[in-house]
mmCIF file of the N, C-alpha and C atoms, coordinates in Angstrom:
data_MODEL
# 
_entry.id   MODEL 
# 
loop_
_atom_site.group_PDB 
_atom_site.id 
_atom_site.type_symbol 
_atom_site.label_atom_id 
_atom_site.label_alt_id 
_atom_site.label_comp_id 
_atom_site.label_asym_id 
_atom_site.label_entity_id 
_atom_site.label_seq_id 
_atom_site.pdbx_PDB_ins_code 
_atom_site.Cartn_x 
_atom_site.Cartn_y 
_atom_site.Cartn_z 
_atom_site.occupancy 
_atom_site.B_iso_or_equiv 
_atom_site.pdbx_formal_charge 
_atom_site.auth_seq_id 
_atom_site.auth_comp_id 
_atom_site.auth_asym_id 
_atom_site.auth_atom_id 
_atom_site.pdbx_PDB_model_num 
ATOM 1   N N  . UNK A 1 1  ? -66.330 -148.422 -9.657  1.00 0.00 ? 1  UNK A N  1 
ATOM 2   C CA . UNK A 1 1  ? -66.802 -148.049 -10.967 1.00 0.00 ? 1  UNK A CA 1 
ATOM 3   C C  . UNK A 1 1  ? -66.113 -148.923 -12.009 1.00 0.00 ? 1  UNK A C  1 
ATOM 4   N N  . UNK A 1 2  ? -67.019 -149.435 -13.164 1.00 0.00 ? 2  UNK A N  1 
ATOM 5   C CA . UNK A 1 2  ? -66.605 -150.420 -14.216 1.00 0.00 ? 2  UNK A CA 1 
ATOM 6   C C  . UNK A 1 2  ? -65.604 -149.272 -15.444 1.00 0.00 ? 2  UNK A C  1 
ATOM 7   N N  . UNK A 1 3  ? -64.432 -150.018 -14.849 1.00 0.00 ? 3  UNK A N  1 
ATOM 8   C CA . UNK A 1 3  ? -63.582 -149.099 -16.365 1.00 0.00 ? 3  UNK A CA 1 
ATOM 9   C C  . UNK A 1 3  ? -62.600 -150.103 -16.881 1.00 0.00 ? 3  UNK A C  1 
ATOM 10  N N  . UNK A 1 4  ? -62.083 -149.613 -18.232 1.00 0.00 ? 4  UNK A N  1 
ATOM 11  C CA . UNK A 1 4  ? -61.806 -150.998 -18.919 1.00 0.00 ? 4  UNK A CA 1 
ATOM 12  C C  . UNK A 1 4  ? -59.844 -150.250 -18.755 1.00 0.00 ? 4  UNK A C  1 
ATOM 13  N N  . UNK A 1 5  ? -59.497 -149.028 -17.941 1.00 0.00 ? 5  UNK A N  1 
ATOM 14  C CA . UNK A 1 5  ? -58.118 -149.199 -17.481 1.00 0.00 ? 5  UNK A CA 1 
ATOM 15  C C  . UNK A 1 5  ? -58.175 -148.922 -15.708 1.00 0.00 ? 5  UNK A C  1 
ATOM 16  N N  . UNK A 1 6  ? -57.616 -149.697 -15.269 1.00 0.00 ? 6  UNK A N  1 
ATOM 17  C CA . UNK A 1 6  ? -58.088 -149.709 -13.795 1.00 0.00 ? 6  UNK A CA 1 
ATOM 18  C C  . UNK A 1 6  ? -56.558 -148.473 -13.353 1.00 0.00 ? 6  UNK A C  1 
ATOM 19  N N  . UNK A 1 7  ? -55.329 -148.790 -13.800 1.00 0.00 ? 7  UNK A N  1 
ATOM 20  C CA . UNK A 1 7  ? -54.535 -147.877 -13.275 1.00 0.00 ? 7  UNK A CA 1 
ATOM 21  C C  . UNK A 1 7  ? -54.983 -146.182 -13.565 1.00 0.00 ? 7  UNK A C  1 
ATOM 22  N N  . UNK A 1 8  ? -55.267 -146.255 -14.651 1.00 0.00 ? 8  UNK A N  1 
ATOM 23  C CA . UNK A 1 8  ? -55.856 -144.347 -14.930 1.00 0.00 ? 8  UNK A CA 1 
ATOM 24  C C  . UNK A 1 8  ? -56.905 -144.551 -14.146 1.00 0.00 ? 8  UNK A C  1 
ATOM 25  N N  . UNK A 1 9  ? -57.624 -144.862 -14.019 1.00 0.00 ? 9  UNK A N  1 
ATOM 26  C CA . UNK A 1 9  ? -59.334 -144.589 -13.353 1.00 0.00 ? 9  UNK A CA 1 
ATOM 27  C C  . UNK A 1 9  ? -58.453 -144.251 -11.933 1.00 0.00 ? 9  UNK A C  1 
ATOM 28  N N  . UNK A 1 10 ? -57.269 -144.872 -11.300 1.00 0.00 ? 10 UNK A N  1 
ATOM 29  C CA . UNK A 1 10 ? -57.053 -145.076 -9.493  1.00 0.00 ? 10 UNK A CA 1 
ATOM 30  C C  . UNK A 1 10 ? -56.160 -143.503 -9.768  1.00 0.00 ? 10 UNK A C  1 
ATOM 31  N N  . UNK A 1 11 ? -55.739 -144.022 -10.945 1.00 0.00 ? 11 UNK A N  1 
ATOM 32  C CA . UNK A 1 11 ? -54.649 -142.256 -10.744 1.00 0.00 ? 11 UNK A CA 1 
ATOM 33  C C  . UNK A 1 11 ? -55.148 -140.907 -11.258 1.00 0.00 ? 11 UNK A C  1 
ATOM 34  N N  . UNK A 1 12 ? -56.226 -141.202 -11.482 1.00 0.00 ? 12 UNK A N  1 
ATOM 35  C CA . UNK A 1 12 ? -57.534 -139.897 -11.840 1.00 0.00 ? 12 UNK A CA 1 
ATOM 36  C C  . UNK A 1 12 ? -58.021 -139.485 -9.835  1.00 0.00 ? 12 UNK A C  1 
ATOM 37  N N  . UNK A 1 13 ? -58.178 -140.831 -9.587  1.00 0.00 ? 13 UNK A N  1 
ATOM 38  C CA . UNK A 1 13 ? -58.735 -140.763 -8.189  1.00 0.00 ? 13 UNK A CA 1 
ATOM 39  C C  . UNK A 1 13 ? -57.946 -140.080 -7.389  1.00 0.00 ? 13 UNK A C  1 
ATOM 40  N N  . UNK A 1 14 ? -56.669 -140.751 -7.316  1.00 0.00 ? 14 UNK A N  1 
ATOM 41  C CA . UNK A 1 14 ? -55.599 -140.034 -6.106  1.00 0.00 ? 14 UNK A CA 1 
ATOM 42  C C  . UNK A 1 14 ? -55.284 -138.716 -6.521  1.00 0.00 ? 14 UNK A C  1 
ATOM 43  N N  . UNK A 1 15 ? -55.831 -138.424 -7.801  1.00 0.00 ? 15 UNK A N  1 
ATOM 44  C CA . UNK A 1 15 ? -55.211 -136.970 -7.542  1.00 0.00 ? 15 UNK A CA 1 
ATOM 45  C C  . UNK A 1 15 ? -56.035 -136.369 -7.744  1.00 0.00 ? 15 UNK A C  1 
ATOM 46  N N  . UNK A 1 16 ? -57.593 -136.319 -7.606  1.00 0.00 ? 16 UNK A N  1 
ATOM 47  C CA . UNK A 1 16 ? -58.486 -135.863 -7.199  1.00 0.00 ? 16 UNK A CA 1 
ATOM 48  C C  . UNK A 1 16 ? -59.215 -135.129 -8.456  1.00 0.00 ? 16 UNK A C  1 
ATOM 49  N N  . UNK A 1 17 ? -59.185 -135.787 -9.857  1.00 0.00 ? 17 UNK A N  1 
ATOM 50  C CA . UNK A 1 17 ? -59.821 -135.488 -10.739 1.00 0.00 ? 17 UNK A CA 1 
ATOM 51  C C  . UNK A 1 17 ? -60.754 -135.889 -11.462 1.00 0.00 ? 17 UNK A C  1 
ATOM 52  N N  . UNK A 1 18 ? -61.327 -136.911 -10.904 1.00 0.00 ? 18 UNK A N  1 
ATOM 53  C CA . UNK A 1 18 ? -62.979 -137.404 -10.846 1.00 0.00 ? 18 UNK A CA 1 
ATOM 54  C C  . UNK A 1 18 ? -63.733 -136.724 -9.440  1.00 0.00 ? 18 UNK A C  1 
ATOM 55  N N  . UNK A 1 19 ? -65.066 -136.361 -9.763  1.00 0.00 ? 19 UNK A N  1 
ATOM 56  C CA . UNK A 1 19 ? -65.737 -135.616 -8.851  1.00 0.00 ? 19 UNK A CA 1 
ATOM 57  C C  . UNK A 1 19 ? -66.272 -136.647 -8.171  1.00 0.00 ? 19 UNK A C  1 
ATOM 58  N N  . UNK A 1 20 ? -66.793 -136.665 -6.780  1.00 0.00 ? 20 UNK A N  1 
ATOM 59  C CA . UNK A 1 20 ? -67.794 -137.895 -6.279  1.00 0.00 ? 20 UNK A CA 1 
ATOM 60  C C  . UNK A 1 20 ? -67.604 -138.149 -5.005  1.00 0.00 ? 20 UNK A C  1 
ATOM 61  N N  . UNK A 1 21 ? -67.203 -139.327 -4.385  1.00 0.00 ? 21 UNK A N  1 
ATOM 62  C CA . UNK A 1 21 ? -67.386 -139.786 -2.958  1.00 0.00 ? 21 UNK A CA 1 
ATOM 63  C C  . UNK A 1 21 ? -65.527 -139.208 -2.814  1.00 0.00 ? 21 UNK A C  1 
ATOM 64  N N  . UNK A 1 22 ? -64.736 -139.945 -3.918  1.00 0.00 ? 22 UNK A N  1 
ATOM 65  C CA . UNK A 1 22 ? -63.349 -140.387 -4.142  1.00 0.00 ? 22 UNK A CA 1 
ATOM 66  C C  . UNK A 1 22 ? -62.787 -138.939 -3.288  1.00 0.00 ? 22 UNK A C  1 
ATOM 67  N N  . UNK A 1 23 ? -63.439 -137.719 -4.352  1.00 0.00 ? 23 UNK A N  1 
ATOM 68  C CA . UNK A 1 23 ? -62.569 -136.243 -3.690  1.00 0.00 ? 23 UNK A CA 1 
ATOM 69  C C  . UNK A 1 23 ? -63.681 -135.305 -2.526  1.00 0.00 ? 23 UNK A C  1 
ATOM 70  N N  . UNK A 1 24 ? -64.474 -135.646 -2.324  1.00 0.00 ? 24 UNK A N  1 
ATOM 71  C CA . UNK A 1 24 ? -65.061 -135.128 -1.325  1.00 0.00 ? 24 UNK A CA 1 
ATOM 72  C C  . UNK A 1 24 ? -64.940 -135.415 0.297   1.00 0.00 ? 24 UNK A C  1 
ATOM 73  N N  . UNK A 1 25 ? -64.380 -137.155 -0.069  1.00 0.00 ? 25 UNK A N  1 
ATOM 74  C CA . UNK A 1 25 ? -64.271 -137.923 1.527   1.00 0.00 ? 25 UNK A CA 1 
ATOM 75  C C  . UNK A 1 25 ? -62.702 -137.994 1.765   1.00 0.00 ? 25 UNK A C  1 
ATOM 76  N N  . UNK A 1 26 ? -61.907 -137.499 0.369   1.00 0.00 ? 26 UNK A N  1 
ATOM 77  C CA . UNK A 1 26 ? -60.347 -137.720 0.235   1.00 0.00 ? 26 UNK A CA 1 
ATOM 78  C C  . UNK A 1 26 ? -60.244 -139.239 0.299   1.00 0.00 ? 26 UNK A C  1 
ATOM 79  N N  . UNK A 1 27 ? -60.724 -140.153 -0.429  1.00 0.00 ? 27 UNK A N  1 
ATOM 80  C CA . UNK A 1 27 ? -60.217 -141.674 -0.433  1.00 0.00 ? 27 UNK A CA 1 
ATOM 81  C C  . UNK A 1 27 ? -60.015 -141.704 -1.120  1.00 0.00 ? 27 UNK A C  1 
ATOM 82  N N  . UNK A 1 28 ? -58.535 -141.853 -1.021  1.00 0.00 ? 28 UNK A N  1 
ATOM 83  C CA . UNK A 1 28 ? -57.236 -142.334 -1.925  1.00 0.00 ? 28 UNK A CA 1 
ATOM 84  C C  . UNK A 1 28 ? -56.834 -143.380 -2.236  1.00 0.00 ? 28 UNK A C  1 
ATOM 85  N N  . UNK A 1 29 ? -57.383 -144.587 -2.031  1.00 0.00 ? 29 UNK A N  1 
ATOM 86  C CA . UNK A 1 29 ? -56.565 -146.044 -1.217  1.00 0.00 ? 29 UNK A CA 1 
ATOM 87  C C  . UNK A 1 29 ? -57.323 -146.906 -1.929  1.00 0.00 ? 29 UNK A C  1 
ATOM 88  N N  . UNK A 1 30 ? -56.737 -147.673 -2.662  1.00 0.00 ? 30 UNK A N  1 
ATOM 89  C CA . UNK A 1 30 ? -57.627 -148.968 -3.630  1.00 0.00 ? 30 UNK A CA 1 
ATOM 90  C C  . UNK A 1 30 ? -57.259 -149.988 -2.435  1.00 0.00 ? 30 UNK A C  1 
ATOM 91  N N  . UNK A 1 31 ? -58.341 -150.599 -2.403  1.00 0.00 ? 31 UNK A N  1 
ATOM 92  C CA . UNK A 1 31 ? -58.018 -151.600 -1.366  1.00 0.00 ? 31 UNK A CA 1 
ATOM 93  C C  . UNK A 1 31 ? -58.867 -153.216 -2.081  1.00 0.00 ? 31 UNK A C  1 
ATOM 94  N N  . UNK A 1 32 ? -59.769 -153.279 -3.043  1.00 0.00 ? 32 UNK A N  1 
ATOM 95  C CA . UNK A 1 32 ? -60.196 -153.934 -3.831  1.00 0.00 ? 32 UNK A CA 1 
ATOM 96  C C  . UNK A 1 32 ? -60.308 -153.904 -4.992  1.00 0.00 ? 32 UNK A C  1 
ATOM 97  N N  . UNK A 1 33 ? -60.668 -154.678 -6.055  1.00 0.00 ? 33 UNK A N  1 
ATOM 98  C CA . UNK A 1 33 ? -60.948 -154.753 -7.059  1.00 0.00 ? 33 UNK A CA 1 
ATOM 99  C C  . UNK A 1 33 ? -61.096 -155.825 -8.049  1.00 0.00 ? 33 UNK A C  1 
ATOM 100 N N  . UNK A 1 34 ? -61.810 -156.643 -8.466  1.00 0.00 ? 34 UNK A N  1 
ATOM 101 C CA . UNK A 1 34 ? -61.734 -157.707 -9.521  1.00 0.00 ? 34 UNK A CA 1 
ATOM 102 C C  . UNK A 1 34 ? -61.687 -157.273 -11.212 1.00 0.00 ? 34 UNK A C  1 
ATOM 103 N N  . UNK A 1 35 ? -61.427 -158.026 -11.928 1.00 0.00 ? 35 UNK A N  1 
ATOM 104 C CA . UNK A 1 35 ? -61.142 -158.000 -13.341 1.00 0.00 ? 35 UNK A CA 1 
ATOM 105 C C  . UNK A 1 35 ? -62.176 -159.288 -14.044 1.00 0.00 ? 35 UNK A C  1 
ATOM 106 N N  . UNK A 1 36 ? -63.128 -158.711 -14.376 1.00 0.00 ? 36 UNK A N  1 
ATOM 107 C CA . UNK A 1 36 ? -63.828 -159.416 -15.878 1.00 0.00 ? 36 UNK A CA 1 
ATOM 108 C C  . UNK A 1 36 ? -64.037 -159.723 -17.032 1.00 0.00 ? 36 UNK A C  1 
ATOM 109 N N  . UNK A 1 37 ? -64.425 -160.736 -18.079 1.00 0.00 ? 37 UNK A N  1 
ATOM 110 C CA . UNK A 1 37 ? -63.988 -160.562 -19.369 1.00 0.00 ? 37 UNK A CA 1 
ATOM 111 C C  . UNK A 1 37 ? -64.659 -159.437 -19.972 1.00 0.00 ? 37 UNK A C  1 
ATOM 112 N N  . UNK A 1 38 ? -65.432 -159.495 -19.859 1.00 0.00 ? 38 UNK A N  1 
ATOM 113 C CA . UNK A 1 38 ? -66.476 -158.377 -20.827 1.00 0.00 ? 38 UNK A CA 1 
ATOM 114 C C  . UNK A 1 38 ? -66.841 -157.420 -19.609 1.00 0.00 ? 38 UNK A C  1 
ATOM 115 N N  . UNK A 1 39 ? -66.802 -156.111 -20.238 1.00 0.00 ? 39 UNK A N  1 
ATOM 116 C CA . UNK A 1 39 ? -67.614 -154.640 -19.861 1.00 0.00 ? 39 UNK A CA 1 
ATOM 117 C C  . UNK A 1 39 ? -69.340 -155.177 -19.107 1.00 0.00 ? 39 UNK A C  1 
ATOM 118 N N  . UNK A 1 40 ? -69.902 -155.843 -19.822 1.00 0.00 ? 40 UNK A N  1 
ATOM 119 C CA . UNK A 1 40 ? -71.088 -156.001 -19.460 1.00 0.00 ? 40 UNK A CA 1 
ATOM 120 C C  . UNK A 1 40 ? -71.041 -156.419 -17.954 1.00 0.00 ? 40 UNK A C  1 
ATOM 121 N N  . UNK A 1 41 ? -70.343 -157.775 -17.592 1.00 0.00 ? 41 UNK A N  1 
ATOM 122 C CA . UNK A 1 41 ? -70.262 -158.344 -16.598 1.00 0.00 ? 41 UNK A CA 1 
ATOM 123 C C  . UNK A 1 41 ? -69.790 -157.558 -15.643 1.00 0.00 ? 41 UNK A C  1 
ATOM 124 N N  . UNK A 1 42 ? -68.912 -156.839 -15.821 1.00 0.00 ? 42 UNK A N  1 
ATOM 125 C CA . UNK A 1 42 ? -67.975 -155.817 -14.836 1.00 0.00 ? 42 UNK A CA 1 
ATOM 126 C C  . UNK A 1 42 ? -69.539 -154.535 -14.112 1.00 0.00 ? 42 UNK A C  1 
ATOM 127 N N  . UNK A 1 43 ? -70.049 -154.422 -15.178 1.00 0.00 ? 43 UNK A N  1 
ATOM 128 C CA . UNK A 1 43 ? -70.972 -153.759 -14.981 1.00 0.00 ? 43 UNK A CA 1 
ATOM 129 C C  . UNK A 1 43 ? -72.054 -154.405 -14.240 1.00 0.00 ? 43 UNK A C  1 
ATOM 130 N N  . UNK A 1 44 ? -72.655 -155.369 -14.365 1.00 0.00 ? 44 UNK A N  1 
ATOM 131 C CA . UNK A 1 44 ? -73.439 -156.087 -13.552 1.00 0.00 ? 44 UNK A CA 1 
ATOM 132 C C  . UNK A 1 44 ? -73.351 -156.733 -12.115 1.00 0.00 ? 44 UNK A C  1 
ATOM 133 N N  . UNK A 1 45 ? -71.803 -156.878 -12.403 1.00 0.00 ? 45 UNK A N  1 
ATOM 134 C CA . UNK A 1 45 ? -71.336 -156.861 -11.160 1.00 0.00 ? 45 UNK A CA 1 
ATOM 135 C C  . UNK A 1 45 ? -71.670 -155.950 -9.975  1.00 0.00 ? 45 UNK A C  1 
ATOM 136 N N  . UNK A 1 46 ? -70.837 -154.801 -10.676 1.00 0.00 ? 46 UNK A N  1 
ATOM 137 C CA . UNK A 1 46 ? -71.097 -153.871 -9.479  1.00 0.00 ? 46 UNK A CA 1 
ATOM 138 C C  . UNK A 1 46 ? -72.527 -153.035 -9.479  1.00 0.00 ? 46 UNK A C  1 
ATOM 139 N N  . UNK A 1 47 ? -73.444 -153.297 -10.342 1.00 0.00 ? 47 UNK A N  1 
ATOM 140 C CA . UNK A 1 47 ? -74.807 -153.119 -10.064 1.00 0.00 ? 47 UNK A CA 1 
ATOM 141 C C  . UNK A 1 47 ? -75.334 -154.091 -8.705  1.00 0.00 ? 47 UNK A C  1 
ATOM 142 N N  . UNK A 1 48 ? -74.845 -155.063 -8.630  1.00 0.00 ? 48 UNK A N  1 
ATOM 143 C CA . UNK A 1 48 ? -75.006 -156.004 -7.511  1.00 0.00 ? 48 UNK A CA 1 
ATOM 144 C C  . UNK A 1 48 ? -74.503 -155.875 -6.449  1.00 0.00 ? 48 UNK A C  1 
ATOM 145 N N  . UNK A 1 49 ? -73.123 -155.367 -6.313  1.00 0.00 ? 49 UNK A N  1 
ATOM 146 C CA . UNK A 1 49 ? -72.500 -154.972 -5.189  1.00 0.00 ? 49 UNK A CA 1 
ATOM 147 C C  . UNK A 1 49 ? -72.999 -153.472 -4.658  1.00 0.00 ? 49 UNK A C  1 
ATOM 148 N N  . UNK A 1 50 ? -73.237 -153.013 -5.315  1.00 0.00 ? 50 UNK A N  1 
ATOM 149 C CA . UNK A 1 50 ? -74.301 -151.352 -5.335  1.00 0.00 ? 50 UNK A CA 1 
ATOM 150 C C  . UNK A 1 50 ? -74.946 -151.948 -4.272  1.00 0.00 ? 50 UNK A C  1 
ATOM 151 N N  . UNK A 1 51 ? -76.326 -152.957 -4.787  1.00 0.00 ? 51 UNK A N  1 
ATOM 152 C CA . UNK A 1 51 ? -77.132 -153.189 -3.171  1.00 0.00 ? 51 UNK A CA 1 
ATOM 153 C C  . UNK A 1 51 ? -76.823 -153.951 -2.028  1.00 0.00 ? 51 UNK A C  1 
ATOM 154 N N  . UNK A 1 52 ? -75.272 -154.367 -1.893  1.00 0.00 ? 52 UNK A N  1 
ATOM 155 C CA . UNK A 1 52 ? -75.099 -154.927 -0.894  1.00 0.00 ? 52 UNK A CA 1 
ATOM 156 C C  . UNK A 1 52 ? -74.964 -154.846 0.234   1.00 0.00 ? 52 UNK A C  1 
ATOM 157 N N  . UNK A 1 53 ? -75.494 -154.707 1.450   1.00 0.00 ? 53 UNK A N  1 
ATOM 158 C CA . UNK A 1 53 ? -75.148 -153.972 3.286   1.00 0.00 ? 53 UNK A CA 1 
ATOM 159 C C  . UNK A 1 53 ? -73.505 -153.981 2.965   1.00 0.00 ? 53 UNK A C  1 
ATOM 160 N N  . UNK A 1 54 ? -73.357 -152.455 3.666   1.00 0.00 ? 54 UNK A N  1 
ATOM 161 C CA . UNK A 1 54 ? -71.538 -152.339 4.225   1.00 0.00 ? 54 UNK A CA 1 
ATOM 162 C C  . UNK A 1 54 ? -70.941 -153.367 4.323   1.00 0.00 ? 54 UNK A C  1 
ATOM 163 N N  . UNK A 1 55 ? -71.597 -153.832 5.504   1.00 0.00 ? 55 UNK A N  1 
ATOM 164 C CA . UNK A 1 55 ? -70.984 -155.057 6.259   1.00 0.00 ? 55 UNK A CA 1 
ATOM 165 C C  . UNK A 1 55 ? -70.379 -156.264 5.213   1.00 0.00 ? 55 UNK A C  1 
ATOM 166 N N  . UNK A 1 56 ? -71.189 -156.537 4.171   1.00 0.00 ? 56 UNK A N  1 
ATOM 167 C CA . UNK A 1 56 ? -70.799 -157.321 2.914   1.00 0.00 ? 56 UNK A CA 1 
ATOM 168 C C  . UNK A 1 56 ? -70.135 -157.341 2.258   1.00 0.00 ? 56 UNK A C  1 
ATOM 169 N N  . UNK A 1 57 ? -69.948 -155.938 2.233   1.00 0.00 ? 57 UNK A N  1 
ATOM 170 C CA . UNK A 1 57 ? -68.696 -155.250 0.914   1.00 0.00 ? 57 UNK A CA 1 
ATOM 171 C C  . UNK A 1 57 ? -67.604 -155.443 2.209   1.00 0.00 ? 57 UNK A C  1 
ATOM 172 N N  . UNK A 1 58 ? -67.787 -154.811 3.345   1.00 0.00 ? 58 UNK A N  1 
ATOM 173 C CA . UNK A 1 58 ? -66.263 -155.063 3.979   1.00 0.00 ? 58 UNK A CA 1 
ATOM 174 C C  . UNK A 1 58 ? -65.699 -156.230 4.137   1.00 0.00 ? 58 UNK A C  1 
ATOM 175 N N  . UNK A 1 59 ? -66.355 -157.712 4.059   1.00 0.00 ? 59 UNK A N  1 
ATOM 176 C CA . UNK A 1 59 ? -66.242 -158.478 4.391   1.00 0.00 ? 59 UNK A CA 1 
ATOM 177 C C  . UNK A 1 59 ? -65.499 -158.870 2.785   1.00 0.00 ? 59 UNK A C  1 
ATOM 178 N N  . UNK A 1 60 ? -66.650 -158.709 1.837   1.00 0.00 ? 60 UNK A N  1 
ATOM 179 C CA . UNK A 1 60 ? -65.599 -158.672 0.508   1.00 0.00 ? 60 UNK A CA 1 
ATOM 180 C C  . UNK A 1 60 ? -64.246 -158.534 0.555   1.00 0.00 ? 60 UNK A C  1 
ATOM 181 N N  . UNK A 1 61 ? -64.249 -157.332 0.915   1.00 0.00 ? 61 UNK A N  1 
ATOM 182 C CA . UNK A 1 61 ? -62.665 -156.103 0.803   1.00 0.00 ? 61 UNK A CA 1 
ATOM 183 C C  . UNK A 1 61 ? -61.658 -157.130 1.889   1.00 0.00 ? 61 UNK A C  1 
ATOM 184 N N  . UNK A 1 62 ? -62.058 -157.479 2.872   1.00 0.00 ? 62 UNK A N  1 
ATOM 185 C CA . UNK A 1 62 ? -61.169 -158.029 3.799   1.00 0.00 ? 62 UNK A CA 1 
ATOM 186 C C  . UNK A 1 62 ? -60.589 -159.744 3.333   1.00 0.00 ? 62 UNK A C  1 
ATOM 187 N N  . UNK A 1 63 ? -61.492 -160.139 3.010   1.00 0.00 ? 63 UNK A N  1 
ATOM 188 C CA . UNK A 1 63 ? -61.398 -161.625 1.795   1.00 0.00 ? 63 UNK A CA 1 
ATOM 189 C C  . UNK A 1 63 ? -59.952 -161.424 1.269   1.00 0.00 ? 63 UNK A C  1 
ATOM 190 N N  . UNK A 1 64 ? -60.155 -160.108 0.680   1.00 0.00 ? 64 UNK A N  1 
ATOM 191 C CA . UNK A 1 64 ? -59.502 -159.551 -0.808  1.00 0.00 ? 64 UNK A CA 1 
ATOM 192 C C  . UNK A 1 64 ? -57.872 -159.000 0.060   1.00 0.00 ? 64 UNK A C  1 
ATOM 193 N N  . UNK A 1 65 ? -58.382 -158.561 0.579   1.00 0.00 ? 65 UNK A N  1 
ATOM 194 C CA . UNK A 1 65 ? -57.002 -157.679 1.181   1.00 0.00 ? 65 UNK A CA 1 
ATOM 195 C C  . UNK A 1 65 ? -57.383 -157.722 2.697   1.00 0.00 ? 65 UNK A C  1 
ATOM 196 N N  . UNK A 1 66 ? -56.836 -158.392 3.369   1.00 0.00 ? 66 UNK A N  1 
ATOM 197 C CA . UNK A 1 66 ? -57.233 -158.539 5.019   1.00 0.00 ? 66 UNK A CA 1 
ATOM 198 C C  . UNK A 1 66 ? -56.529 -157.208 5.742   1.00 0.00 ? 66 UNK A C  1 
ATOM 199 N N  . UNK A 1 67 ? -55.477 -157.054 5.239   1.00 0.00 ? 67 UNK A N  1 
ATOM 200 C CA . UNK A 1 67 ? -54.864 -155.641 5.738   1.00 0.00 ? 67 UNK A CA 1 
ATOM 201 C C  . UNK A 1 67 ? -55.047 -154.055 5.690   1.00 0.00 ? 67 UNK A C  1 
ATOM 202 N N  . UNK A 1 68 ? -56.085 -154.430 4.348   1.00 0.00 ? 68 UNK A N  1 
ATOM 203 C CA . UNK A 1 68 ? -56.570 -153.072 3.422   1.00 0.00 ? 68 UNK A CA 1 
ATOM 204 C C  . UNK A 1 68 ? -55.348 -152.136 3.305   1.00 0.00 ? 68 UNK A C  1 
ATOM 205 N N  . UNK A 1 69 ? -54.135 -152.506 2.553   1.00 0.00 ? 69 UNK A N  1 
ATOM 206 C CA . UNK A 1 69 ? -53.223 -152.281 2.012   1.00 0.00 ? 69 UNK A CA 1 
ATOM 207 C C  . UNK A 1 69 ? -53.686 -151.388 0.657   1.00 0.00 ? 69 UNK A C  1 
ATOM 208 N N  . UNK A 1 70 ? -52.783 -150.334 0.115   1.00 0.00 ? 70 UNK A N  1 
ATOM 209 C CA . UNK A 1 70 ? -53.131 -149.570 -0.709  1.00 0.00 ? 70 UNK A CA 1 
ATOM 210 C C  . UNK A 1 70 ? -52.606 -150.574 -1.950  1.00 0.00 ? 70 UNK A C  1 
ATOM 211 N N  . UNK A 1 71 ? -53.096 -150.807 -3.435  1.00 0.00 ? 71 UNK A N  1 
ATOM 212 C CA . UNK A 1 71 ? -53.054 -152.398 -3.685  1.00 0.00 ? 71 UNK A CA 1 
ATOM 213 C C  . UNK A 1 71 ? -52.656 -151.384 -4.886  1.00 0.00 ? 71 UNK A C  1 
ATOM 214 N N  . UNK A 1 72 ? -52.676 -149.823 -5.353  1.00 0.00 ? 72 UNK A N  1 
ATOM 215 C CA . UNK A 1 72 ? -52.353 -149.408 -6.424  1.00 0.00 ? 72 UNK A CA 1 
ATOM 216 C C  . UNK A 1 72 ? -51.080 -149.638 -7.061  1.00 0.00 ? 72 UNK A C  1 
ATOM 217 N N  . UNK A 1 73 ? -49.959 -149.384 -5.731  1.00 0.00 ? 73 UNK A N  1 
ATOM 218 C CA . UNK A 1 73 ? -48.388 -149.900 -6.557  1.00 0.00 ? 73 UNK A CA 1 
ATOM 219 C C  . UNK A 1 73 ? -48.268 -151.349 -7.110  1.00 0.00 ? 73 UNK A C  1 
ATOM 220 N N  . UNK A 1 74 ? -49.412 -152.647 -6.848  1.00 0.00 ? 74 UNK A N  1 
ATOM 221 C CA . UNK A 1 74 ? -49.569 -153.627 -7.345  1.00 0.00 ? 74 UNK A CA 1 
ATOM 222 C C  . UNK A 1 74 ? -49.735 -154.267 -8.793  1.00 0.00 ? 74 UNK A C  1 
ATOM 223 N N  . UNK A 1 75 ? -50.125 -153.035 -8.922  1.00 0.00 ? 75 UNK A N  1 
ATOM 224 C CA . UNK A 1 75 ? -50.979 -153.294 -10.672 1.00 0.00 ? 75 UNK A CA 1 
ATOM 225 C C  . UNK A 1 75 ? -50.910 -152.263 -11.277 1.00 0.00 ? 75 UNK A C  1 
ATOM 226 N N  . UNK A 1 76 ? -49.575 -151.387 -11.257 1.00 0.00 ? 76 UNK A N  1 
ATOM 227 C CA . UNK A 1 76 ? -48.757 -150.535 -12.100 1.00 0.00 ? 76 UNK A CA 1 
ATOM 228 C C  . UNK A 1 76 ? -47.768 -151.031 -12.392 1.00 0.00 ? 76 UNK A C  1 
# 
């Protein structure tokens, strides 16, 4: 999801106070994420990654983080 503070949006997540996939499946674990200049782009982005096969996005995520390491203590 496009938000313009990425640490509150992950620490809304881990503690389970956004409703959605995040607290229903219990995924806790940032394991990706990029940074854009503008809102718009961030947004279009992941309108694009929205239709992409699994397989694509994992392949993304693994690019990004081959270990799928929890990447939140990174960027606090």
């Amino acid at each position: 999801m496009a938000t313009s503070d990425l640490i509150q949006r992950v620490w809304q997540h881990k503690n389970d106070l956004v409703e959605g996939f995040t607290r229903r499946y219990g995924v806790h674990t940032l394991v990706w994420y990029e940074t854009h200049p503008t809102m718009e782009g961030a947004i279009a982005r992941e309108k694009a990654i929205k239709k992409w096969r699994r397989a694509w996005k994992i392949e993304l995520t693994e690019a990004f983080n081959p270990d799928w390491r929890d990447l939140y203590e990174s960027i606090v």
